[in-house]
C-alpha positions, 0 to 999 in steps of 0.5 A: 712873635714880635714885630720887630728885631732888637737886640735884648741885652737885658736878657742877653749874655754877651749882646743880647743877639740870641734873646732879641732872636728868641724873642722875635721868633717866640722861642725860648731864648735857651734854644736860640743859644744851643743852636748858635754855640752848635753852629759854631762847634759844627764848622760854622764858626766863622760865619757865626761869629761875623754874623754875631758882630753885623748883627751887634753893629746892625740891630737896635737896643730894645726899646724901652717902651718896647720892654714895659708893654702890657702884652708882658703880663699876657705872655707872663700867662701863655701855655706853650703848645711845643717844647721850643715856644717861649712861655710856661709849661701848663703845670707852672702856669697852674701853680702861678695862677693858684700863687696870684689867686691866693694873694688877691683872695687875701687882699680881699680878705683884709678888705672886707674885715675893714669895711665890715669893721667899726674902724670904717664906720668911724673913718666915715663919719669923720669923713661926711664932717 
């Protein structure tokens, strides 16, 4: 849950209203859409679309210090415990993960045939000259 309401028009289809509310509340923003659009077929409408306006008028752009926080890799890695909560299911989590360790199990693959090669060894000598 954040801290503040923004209105997230990166994220957002028309102004970006129901993401900076998905993203305040900590839902996905697909729910936040689904019950906006129910309000409205249900006999809200008016209220809807007037609230949708003020809250365009009213709510800030994301910032965009607000945007690059470190907290995004930590949410990039959050199980959601209900349906609605933003976040990933436990099964893409655990599949994003094996994707991340592969990568840095080859990075450090390359690494260490460098240091144990003789191209290393070379550089530094040429390094200590």
């Amino acid at each position: 849950m954040s801290n503040t309401l923004y209105r997230d028009p990166e994220n957002g289809r028309i102004a970006g209203v129901c993401a900076g509310l998905a993203n305040h509340f900590g839902m996905e923003t697909w729910l936040v859409r689904i019950l906006t659009v129910s309000a409205f077929l249900l006999g809200f409408g008016f209220f809807v679309v007037v609230a949708y306006i003020a809250a365009v008028l009213i709510l800030d752009k994301k910032p965009l210090e607000v945007r690059q926080e470190p907290s995004a890799a930590q949410q990039e890695h959050q199980v959601k415990q209900k349906p609605w909560q933003s976040g990933k299911s436990a099964s893409q989590l655990i599949a994003d993960l094996d994707r991340e360790f592969s990568q840095m199990e080859d990075k450090v693959t390359h690494m260490e045939a460098y240091v144990t090669s003789s191209t290393f060894n070379v550089d530094q000598a040429f390094k200590q000259l």
